[in-house]
C-alpha positions, 0 to 999 in steps of 0.5 A: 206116480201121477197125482190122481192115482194117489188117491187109489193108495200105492198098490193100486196107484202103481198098476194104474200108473202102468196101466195107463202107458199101454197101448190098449188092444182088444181083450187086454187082460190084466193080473195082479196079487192081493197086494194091488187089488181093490173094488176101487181099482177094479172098478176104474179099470174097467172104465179104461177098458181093461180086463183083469183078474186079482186075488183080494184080502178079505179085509177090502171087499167092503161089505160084500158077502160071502160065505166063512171058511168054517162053511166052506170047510163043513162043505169040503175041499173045492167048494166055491161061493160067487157074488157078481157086482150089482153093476154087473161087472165085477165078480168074487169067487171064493175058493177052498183048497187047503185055505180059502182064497178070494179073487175078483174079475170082470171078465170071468166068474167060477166058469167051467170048473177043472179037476185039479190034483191035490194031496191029502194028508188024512188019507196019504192019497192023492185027491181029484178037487173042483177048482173054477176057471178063475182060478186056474186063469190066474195060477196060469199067467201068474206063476211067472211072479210066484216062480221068481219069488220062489227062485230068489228064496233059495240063493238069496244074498244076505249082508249085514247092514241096515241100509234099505239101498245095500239091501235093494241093490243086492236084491236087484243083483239076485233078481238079474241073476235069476232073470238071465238063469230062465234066459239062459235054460231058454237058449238052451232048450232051443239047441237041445243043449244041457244046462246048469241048475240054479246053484251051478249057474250062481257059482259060474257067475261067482267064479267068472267075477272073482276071476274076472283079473286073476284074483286068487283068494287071499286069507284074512287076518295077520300071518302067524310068525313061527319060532325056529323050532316050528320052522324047522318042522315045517320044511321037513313037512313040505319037502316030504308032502312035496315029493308025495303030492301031485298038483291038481288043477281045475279047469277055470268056467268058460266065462274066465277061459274065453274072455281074452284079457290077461291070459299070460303064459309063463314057465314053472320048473316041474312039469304037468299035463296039458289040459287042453283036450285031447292033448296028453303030452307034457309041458311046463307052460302055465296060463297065470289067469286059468291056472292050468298048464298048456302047450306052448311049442313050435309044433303046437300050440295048446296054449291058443286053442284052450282060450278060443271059444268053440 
């Protein structure tokens, strides 16, 4: 951060360090959340030519008046209060939804006011509430902050560890992971394509890195010796449950069949079904990677077509 933007404090120093690296159009517009916001930043990015638009914590208004929440409760749901700057280029609007929010800019004021949907709890009906153009701006062009906030809530990784850098690097794993999810739905919308939720998206992931050199899960801790009583009993169980049991494979994510390392082929004693669609016939060729039994032969070869990305 440069050393004249120190002054500002960290919130406000960070947008006008970036700020300041933008190649300045007409009618560049800025957003940001309370944590940024300031009179002070708003004031010197106006000096730069900047447009923008910031919700403020009521505790940084510095002696601007507005109305309280319990007056603006009295007046009911949507109604709204504004102060304009004597300099004439800041705005604050305050609004109340289900609780007030203050938001400041210098390009718009409570303009043209919306309808917005809201539910109410007293009544167990929807309801249609005034919301002013401010804020329907900065819910706009915002929700892409809150919509990653939100994302990164549900499948967050949590390790036990009181290292702040443990901590940002798997934030940084779950913000990359959430980034190419969005990227991904995109491409697939553009070819009219399924997609995978969220959660499907982060098992993928987990199965193809896991998977990544044929790893198979081991289980922790040291085996259990058994006496030769328990031994004894165990066989009989095996060969029973043996002769009962079919083997069951599942088929591994494209990410793992179609990387092309370490697909080896190799020959088991009993026999299963080729998993290589539509082939139904039998064989006793494994994939030591994928774990699924193909075809190997002469006049087919199962084993090929299986790995080669369609």
């Amino acid at each position: 951060m440069a050393e004249e933007y120190k002054s500002f404090g960290l919130g406000a120093g960070m947008v006008l360090n970036l700020a300041g690296r933008l190649q300045l159009v007409e009618f560049t517009k800025l957003y940001f959340d309370n944590f940024f916001t300031s009179l002070a930043l708003l004031e010197r990015l106006s000096e730069m030519g900047l447009y923008r638009t910031g919700t403020i914590r009521s505790n940084r208004l510095q002696g601007a008046r507005l109305e309280t929440d319990s007056d603006m409760k009295k007046r009911g749901r949507g109604s709204f209060c504004e102060v304009v700057a004597s300099s004439g280029d800041t705005c604050l609007v305050k609004w109340m939804d289900n609780r007030s929010v203050i938001l400041a800019s210098n390009m718009i004021g409570s303009g043209a006011m919306n309808k917005v949907r809201r539910w109410c709890k007293q009544t167990k009906a929807y309801l249609q509430v005034d919301q002013p153009q401010v804020v329907s701006l900065y819910n706009q062009y915002m929700g892409g902050v809150d919509k990653m906030n939100q994302m990164l809530s549900y499948y967050r990784t949590f390790i036990r560890s009181r290292k702040w850098t443990m901590r940002l690097i798997f934030h940084m794993v779950n913000l990359s992971i959430c980034n190419s999810w969005l990227e991904y739905i995109a491409d697939r919308k553009a070819k009219a394509e399924r997609s995978m939720d969220l959660l499907s998206f982060h098992m993928e992931i987990a199965e193809a890195l896991t998977s990544a050199e044929g790893m198979t899960p081991r289980r922790r801790g040291r085996p259990r010796s058994l006496t030769s009583s328990e031994e004894d009993e165990h066989e009989n169980v095996d060969e029973s449950a043996s002769r009962k049991r079919k083997m069951k494979f599942q088929r591994p994510c494209s990410a793992v069949k179609n990387d092309a390392f370490s697909h080896w082929p190799q020959k088991v004693k009993g026999q299963s079904r080729c998993k290589n669609s539509p082939c139904v016939l039998k064989t006793r060729t494994m994939c030591l990677k994928c774990n699924v039994p193909l075809c190997l032969e002469e006049d087919r070869n199962c084993f090929k077509e299986f790995h080669i990305k369609k």
